[in-house]
N, C-alpha and C positions, 0 to 999 in steps of 0.2 A: 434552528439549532443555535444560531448567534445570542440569539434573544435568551435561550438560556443560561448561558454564564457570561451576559452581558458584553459580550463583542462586538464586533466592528464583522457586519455581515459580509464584508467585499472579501474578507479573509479564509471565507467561506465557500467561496466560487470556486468550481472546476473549470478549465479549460476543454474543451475538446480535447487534447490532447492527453491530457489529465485524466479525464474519463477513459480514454484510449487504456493509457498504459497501468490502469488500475483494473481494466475488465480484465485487462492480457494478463496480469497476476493474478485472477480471483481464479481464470479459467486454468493457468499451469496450478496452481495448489491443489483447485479440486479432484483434475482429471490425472496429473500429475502421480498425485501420494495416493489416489484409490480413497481420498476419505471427502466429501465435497465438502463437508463444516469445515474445512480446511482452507479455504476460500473467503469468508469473513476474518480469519483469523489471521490471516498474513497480512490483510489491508489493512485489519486495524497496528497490528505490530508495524507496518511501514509508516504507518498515518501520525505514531507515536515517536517514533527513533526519526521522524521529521518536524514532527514539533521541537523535542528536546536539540535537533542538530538542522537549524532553519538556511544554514550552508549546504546542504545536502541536495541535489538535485533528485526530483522525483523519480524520474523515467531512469535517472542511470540509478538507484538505489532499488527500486523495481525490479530493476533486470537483474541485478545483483540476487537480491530474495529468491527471485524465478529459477537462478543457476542452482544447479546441482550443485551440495557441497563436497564436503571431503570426507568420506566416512574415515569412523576410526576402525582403527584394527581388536 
């Protein structure tokens, strides 16, 4: 993937950890919202508001996504 838009591949590596707390998202979206494509689509949206905000800690921004939000009325 680095190779493609010519990066620096270390930047690219997941954690154990990393992988942890990205299944734990894919699996609350899927089973979650009743729609599984829902599952790629929060990973890449976190994968994204983590690039653009590189202060961000994964796992607490994760758990954030995973939370219920606030509906409106």
């Amino acid at each position: 993937m680095a190779d493609a838009v010519d990066d620096d591949q270390a930047s690219y590596e997941l954690s154990d950890d990393d992988v942890r707390v990205l299944l734990d998202l894919a699996r609350v979206a899927a089973h979650d919202s009743g729609d599984r494509t829902n599952a790629p689509l929060a990973c890449f949206l976190v994968g994204l508001a983590l690039g653009r905000n590189p202060d961000l800690v994964l796992a607490e921004f994760a758990n954030a996504a995973a939370s219920p939000g606030i509906e409106s009325e």
